[in-house]
N, CA, C and O atoms as a Tripos MOL2 file, in Angstrom:
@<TRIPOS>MOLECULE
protein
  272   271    68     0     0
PROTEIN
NO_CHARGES

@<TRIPOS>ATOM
      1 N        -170.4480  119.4680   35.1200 N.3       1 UNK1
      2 CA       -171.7320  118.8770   35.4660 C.3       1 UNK1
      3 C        -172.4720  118.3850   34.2250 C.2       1 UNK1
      4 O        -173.2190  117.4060   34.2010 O.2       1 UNK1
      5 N        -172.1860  119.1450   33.2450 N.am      2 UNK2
      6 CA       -172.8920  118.8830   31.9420 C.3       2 UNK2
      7 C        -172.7220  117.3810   31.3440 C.2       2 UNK2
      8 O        -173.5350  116.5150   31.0210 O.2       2 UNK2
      9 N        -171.0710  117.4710   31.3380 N.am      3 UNK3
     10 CA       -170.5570  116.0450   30.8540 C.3       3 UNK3
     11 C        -170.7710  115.1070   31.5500 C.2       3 UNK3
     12 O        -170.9400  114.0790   30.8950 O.2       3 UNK3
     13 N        -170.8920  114.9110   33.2970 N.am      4 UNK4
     14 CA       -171.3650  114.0300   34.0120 C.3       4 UNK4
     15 C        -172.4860  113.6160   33.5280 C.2       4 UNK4
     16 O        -172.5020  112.5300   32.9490 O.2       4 UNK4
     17 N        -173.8340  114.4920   33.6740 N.am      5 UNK5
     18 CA       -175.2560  114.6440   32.8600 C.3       5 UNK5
     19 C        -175.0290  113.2430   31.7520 C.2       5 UNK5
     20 O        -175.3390  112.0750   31.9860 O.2       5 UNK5
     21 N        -174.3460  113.8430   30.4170 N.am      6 UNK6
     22 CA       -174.2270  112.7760   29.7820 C.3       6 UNK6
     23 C        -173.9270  111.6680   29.6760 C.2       6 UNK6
     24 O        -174.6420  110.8380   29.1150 O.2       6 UNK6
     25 N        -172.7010  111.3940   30.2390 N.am      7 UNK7
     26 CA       -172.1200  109.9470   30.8820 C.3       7 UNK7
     27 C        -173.5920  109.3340   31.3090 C.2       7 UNK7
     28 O        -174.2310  108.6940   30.4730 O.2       7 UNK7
     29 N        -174.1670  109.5760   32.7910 N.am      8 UNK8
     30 CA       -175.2370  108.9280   33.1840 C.3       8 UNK8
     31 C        -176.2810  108.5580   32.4470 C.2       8 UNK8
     32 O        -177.1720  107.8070   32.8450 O.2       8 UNK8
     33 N        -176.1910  109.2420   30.9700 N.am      9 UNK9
     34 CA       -177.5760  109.1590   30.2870 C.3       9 UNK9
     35 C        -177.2520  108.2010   29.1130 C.2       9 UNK9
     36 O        -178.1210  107.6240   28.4610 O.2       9 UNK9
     37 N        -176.0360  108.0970   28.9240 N.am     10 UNK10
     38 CA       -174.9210  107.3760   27.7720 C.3      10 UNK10
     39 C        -174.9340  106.0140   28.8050 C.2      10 UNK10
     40 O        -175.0200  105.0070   28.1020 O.2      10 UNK10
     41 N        -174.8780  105.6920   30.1900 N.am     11 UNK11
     42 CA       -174.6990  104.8810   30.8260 C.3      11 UNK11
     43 C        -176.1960  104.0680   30.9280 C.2      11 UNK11
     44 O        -176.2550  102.8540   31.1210 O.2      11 UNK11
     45 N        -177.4520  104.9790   30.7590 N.am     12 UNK12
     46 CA       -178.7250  104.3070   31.1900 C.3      12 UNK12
     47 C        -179.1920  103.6320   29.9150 C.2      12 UNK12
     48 O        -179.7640  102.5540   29.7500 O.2      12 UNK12
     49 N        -178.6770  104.8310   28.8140 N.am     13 UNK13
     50 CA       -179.4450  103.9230   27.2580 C.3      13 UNK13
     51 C        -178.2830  103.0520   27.0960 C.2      13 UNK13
     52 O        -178.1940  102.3830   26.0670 O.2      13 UNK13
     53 N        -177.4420  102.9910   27.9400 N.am     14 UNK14
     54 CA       -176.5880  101.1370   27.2070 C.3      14 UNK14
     55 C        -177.4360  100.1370   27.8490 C.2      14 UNK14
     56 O        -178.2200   99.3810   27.2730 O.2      14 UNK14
     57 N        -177.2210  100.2030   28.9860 N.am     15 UNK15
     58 CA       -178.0310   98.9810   30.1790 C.3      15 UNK15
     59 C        -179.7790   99.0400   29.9190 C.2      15 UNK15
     60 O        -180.5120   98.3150   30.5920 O.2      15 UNK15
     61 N        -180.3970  100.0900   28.7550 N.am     16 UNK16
     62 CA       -182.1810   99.7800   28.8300 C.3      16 UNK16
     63 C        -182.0510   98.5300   27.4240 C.2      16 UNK16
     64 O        -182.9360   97.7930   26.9890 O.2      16 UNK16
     65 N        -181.0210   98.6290   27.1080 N.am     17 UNK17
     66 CA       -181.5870   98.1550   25.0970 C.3      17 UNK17
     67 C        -181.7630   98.3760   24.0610 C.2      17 UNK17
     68 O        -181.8830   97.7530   23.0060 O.2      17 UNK17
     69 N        -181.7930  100.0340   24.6250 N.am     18 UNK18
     70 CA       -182.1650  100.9880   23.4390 C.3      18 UNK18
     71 C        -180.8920  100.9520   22.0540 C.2      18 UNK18
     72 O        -181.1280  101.1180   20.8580 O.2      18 UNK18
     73 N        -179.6650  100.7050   22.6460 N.am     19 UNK19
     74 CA       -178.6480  100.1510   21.0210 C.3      19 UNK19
     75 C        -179.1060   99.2320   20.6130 C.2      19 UNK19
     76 O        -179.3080   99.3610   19.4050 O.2      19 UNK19
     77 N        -179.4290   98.2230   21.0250 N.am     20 UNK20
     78 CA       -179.7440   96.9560   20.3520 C.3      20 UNK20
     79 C        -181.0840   97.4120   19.7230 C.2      20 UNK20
     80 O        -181.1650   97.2580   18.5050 O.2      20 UNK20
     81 N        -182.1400   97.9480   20.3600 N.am     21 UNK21
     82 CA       -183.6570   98.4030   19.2960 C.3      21 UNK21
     83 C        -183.1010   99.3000   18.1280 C.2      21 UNK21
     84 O        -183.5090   99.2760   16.9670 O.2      21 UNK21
     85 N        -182.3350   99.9090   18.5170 N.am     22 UNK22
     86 CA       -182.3020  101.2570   17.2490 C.3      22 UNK22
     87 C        -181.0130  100.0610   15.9960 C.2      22 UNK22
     88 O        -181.2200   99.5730   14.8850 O.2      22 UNK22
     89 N        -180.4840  100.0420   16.3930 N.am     23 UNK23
     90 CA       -179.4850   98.9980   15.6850 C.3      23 UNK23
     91 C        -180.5060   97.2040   14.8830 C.2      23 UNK23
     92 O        -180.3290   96.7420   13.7550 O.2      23 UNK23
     93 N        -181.2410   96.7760   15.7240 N.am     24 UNK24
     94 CA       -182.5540   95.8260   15.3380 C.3      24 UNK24
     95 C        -183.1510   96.7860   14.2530 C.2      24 UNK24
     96 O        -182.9300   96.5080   13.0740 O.2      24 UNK24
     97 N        -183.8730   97.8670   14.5540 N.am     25 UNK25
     98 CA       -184.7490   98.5780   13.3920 C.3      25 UNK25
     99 C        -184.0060   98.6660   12.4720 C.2      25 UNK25
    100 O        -184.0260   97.7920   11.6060 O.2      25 UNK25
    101 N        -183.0330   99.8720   12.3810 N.am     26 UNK26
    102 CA       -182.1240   99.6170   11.6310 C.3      26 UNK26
    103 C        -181.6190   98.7450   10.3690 C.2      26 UNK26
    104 O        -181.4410   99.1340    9.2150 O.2      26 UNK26
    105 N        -181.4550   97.5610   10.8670 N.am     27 UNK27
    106 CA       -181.0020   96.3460    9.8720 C.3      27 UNK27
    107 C        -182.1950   95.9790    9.0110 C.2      27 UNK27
    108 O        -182.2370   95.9170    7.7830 O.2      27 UNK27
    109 N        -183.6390   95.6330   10.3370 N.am     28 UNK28
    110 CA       -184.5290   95.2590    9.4450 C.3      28 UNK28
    111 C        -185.3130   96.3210    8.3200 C.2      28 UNK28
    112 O        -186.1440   95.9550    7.4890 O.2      28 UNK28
    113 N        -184.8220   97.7260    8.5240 N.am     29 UNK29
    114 CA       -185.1260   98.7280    7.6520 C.3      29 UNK29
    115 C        -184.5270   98.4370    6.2450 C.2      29 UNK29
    116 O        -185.0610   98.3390    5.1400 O.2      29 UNK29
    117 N        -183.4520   98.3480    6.5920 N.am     30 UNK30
    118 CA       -182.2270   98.2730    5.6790 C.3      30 UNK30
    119 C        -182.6160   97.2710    4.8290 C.2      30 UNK30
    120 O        -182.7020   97.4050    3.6080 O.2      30 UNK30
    121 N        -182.9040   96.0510    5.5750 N.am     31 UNK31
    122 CA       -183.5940   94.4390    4.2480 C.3      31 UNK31
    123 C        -185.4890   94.8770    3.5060 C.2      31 UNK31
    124 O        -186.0240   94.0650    2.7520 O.2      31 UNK31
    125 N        -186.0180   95.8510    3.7950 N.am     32 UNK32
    126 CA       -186.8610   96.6340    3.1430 C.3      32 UNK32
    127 C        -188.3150   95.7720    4.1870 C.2      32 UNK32
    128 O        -189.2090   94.9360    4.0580 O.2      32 UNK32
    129 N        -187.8610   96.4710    4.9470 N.am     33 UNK33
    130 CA       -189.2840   95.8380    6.1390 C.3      33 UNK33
    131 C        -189.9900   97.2420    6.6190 C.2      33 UNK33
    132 O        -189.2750   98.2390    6.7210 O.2      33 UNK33
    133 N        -190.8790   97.2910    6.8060 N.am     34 UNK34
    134 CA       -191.6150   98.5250    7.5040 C.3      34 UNK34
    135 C        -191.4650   98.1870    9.1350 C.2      34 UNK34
    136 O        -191.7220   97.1730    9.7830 O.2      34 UNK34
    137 N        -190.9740   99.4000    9.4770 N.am     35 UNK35
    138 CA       -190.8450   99.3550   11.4500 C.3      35 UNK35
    139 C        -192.2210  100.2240   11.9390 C.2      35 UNK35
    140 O        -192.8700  101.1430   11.4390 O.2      35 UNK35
    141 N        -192.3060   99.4730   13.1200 N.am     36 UNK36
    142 CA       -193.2840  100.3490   13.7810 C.3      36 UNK36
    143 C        -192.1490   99.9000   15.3460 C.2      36 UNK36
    144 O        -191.5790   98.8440   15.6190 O.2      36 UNK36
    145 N        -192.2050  101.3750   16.1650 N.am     37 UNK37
    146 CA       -191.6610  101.3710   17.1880 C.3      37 UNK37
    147 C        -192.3750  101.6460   18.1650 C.2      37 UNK37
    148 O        -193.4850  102.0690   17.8420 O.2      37 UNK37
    149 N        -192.1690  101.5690   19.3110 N.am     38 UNK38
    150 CA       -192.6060  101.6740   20.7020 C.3      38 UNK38
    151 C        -194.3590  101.6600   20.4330 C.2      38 UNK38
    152 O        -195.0130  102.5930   20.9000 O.2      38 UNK38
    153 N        -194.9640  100.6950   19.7590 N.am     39 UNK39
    154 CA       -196.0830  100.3970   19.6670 C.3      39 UNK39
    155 C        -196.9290  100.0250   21.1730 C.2      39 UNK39
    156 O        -196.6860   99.0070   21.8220 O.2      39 UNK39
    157 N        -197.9360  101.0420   21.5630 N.am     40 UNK40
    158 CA       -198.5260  100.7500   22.6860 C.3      40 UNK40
    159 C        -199.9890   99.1780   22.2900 C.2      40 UNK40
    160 O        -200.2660   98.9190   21.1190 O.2      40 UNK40
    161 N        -200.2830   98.8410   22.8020 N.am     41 UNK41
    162 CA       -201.7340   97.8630   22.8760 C.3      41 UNK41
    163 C        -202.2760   97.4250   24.2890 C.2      41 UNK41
    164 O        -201.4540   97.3900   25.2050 O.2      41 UNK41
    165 N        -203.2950   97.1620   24.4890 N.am     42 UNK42
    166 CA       -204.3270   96.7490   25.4900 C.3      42 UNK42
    167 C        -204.1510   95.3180   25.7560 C.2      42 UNK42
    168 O        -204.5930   94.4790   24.9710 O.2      42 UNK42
    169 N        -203.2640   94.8740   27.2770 N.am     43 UNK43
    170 CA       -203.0230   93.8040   27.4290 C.3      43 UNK43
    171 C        -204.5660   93.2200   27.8580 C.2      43 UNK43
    172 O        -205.3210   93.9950   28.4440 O.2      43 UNK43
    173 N        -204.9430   92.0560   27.6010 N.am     44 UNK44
    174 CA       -206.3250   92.1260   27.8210 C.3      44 UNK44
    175 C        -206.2470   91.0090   29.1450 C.2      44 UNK44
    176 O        -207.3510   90.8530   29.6670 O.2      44 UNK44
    177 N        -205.3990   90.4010   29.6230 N.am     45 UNK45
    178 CA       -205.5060   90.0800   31.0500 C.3      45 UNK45
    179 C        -205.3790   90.2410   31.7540 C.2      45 UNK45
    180 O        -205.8900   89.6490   32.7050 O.2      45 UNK45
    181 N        -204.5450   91.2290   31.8240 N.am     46 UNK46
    182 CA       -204.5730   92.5080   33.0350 C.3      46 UNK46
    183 C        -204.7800   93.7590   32.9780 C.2      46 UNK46
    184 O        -204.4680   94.6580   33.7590 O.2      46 UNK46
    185 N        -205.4950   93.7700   31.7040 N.am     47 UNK47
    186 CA       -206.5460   95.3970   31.2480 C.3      47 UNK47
    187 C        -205.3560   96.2560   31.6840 C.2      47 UNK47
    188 O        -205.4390   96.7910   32.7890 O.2      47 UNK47
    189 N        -204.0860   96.4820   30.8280 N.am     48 UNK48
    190 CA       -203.2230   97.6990   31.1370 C.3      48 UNK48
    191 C        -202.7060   97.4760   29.9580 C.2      48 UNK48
    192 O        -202.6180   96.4200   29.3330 O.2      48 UNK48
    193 N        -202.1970   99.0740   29.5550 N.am     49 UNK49
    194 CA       -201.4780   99.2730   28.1950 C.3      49 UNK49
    195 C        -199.7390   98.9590   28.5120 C.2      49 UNK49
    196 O        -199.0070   99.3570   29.4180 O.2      49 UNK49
    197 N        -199.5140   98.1660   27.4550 N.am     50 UNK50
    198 CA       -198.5400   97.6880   27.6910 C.3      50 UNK50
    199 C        -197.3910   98.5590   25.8140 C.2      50 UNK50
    200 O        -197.7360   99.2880   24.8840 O.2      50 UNK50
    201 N        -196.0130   97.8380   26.2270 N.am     51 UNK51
    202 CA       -195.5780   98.5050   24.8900 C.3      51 UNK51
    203 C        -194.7530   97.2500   23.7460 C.2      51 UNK51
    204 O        -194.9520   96.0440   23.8880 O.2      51 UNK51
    205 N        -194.2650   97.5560   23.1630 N.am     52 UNK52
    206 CA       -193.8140   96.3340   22.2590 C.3      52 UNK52
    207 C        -192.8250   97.1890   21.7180 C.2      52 UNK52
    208 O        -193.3190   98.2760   21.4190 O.2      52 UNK52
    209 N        -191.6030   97.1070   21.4770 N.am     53 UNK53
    210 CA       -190.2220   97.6310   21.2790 C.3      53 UNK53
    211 C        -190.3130   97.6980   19.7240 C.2      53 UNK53
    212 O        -189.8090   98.7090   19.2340 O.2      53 UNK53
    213 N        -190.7090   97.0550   19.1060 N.am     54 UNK54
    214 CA       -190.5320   96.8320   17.6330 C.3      54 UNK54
    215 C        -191.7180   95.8820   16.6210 C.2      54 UNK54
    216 O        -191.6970   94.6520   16.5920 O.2      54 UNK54
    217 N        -192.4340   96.4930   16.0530 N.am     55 UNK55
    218 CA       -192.6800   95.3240   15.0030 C.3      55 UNK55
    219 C        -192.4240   95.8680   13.6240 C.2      55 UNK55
    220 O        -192.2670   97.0460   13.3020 O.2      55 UNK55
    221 N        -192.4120   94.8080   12.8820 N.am     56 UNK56
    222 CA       -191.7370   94.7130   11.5600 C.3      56 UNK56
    223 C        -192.4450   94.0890   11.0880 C.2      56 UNK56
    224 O        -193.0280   93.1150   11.5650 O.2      56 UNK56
    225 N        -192.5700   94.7920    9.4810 N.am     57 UNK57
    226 CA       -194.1290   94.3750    8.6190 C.3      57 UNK57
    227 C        -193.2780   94.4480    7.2850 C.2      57 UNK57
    228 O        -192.7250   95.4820    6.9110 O.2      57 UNK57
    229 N        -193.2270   93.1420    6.5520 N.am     58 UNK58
    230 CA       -192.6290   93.0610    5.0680 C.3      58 UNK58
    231 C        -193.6040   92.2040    4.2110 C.2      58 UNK58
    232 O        -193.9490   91.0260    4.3060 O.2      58 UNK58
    233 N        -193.9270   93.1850    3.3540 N.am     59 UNK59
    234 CA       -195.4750   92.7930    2.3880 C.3      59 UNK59
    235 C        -194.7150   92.6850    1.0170 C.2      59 UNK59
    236 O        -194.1400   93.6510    0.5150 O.2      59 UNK59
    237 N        -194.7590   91.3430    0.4080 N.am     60 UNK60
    238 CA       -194.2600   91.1400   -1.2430 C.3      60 UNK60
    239 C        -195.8420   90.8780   -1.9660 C.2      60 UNK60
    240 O        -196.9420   90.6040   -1.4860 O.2      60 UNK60
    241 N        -195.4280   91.0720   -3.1190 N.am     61 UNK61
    242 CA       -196.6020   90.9080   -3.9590 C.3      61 UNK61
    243 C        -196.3440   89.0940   -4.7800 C.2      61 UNK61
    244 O        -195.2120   88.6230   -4.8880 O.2      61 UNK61
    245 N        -197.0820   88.6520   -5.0590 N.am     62 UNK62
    246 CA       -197.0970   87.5440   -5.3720 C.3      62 UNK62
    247 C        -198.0860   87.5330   -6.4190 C.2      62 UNK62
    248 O        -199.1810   87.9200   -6.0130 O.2      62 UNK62
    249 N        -198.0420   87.1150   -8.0070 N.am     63 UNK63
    250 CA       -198.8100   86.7240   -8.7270 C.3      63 UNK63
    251 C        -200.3340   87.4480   -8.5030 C.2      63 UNK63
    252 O        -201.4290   86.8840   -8.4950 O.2      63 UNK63
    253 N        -199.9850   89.0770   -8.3020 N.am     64 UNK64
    254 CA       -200.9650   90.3210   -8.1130 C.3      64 UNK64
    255 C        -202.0220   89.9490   -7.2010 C.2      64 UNK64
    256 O        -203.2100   90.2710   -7.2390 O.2      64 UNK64
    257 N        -201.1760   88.9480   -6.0650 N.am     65 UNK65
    258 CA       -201.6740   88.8860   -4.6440 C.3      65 UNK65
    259 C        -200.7920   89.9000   -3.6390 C.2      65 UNK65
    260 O        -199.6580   90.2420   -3.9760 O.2      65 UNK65
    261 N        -201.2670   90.2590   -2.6440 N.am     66 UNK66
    262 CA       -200.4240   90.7030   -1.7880 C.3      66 UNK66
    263 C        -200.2470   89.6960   -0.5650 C.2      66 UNK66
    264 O        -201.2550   89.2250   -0.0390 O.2      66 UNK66
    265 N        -199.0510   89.3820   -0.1360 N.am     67 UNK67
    266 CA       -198.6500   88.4860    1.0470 C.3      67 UNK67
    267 C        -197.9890   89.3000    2.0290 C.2      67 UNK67
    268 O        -197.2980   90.3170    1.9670 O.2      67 UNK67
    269 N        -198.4100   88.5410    2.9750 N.am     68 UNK68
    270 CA       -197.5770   89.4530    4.1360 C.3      68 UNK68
    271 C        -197.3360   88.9430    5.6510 C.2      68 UNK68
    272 O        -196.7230   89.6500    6.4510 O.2      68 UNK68
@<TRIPOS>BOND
     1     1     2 1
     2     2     3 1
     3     3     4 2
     4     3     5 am
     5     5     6 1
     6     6     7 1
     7     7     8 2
     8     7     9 am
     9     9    10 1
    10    10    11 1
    11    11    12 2
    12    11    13 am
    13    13    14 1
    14    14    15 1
    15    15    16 2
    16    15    17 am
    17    17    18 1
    18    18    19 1
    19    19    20 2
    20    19    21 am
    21    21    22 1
    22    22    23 1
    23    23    24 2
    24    23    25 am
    25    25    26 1
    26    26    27 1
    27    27    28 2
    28    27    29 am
    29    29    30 1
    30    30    31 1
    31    31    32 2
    32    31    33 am
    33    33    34 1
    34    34    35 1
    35    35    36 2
    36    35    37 am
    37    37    38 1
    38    38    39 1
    39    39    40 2
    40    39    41 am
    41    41    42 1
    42    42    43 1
    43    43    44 2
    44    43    45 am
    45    45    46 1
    46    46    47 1
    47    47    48 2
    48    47    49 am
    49    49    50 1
    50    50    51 1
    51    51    52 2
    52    51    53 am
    53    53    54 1
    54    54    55 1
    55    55    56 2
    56    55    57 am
    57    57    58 1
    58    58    59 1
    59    59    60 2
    60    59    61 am
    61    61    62 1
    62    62    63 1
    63    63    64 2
    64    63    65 am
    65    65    66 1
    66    66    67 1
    67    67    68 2
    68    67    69 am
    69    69    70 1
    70    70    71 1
    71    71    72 2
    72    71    73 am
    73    73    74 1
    74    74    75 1
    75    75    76 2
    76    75    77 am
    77    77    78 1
    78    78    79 1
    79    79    80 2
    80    79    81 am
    81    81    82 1
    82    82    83 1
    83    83    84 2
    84    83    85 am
    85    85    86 1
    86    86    87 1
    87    87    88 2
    88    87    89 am
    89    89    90 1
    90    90    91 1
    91    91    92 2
    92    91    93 am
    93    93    94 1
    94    94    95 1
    95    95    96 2
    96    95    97 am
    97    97    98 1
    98    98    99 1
    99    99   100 2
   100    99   101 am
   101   101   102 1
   102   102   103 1
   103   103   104 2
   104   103   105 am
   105   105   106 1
   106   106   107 1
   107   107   108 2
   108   107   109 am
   109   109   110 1
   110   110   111 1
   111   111   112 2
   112   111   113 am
   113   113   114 1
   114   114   115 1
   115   115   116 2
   116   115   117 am
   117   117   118 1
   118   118   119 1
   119   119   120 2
   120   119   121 am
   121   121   122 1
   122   122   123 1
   123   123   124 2
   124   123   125 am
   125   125   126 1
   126   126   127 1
   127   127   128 2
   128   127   129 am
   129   129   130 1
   130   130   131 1
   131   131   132 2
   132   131   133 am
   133   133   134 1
   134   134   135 1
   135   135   136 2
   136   135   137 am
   137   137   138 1
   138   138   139 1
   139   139   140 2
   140   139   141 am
   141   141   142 1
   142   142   143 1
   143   143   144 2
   144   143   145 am
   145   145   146 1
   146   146   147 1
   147   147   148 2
   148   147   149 am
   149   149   150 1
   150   150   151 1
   151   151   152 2
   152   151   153 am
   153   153   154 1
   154   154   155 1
   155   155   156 2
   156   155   157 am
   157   157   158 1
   158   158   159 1
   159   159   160 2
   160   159   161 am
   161   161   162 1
   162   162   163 1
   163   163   164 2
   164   163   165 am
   165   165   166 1
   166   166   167 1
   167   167   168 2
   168   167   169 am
   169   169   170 1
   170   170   171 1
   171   171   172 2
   172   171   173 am
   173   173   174 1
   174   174   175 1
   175   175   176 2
   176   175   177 am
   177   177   178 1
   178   178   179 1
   179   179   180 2
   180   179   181 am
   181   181   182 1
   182   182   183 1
   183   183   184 2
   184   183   185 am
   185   185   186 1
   186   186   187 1
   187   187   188 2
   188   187   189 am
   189   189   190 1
   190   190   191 1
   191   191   192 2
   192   191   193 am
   193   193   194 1
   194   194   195 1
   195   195   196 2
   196   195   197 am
   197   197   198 1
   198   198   199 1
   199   199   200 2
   200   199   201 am
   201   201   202 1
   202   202   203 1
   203   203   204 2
   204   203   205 am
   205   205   206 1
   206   206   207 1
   207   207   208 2
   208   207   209 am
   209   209   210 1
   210   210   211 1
   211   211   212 2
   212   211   213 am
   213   213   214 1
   214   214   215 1
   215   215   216 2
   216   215   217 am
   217   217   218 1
   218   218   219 1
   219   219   220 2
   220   219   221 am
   221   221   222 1
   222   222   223 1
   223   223   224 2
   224   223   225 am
   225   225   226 1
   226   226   227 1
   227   227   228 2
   228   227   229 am
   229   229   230 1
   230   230   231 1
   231   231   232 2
   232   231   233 am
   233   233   234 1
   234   234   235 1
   235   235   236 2
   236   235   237 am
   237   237   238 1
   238   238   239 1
   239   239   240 2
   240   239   241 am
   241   241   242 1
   242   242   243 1
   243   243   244 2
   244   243   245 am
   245   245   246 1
   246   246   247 1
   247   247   248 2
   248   247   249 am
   249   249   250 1
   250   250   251 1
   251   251   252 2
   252   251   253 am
   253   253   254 1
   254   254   255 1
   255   255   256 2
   256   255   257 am
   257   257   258 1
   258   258   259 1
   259   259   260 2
   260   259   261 am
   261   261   262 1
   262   262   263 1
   263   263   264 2
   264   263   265 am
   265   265   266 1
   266   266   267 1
   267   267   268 2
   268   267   269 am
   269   269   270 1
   270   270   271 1
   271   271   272 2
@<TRIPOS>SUBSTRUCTURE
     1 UNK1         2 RESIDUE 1 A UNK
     2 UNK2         6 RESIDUE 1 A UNK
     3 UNK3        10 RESIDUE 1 A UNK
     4 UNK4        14 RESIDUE 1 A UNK
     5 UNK5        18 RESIDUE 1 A UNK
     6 UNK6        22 RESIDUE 1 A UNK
     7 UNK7        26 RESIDUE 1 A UNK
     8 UNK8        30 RESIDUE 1 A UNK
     9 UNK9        34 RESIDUE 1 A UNK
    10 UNK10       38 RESIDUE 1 A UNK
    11 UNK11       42 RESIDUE 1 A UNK
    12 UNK12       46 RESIDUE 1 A UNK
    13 UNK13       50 RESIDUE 1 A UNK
    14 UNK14       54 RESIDUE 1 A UNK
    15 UNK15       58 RESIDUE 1 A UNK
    16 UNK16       62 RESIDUE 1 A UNK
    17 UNK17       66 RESIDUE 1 A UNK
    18 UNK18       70 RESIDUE 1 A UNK
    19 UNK19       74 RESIDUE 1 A UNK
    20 UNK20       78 RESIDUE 1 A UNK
    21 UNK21       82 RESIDUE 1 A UNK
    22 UNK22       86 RESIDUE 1 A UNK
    23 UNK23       90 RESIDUE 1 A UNK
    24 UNK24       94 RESIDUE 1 A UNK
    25 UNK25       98 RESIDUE 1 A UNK
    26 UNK26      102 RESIDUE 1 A UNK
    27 UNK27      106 RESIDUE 1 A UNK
    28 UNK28      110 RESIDUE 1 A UNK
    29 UNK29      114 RESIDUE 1 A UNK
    30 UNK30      118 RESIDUE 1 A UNK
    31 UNK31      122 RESIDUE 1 A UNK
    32 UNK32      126 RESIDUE 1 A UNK
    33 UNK33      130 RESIDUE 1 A UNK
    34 UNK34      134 RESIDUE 1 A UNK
    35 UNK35      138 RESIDUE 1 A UNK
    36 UNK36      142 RESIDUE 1 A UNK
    37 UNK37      146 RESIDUE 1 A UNK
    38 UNK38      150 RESIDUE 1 A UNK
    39 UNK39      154 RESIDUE 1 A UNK
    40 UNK40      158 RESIDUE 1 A UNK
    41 UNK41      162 RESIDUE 1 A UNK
    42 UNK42      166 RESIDUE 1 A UNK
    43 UNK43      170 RESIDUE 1 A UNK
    44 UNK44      174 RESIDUE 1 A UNK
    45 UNK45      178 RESIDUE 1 A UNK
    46 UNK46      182 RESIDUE 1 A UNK
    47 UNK47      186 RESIDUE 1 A UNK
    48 UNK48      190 RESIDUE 1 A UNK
    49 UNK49      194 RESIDUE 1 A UNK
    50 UNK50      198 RESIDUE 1 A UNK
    51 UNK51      202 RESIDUE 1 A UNK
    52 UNK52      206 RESIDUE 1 A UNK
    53 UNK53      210 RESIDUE 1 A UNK
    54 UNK54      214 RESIDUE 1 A UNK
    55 UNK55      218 RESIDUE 1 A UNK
    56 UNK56      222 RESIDUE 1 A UNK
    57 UNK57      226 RESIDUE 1 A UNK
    58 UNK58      230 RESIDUE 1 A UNK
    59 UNK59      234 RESIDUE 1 A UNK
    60 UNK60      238 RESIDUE 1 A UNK
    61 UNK61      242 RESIDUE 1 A UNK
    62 UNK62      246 RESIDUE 1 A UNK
    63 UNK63      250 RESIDUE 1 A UNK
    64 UNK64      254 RESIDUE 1 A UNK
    65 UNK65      258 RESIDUE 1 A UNK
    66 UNK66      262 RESIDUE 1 A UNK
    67 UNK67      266 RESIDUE 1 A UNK
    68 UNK68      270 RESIDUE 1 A UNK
């Protein structure tokens, strides 16, 4: 029963996306980006919190500016 358990749960995170997000973070970690994951925010046209899978924040310095 145990191993069934897993199969089904090995079967649900293939078909949600979740390899492709963790594998996405991942890479863009790897090229020196800051991740933010499962970021919630306030959809504001239908006033409900919604989620965002990934954002990625890469800040260089420029001529003792910061860009980003």
């Amino acid at each position: 029963m145990k191993n069934d358990l897993g199969s089904k749960i090995k079967v649900w995170l293939d078909t949600q996306g979740y390899n492709l997000e963790m594998f996405t973070a991942r890479t863009f970690r790897g090229k020196g980006f800051q991740i933010a994951q499962s970021v919630y925010y306030q959809d504001t046209e239908s006033n409900q919190s919604r989620e965002i899978d990934l954002v990625c924040y890469y800040t260089k310095v420029l001529s003792g500016l910061v860009s980003t």
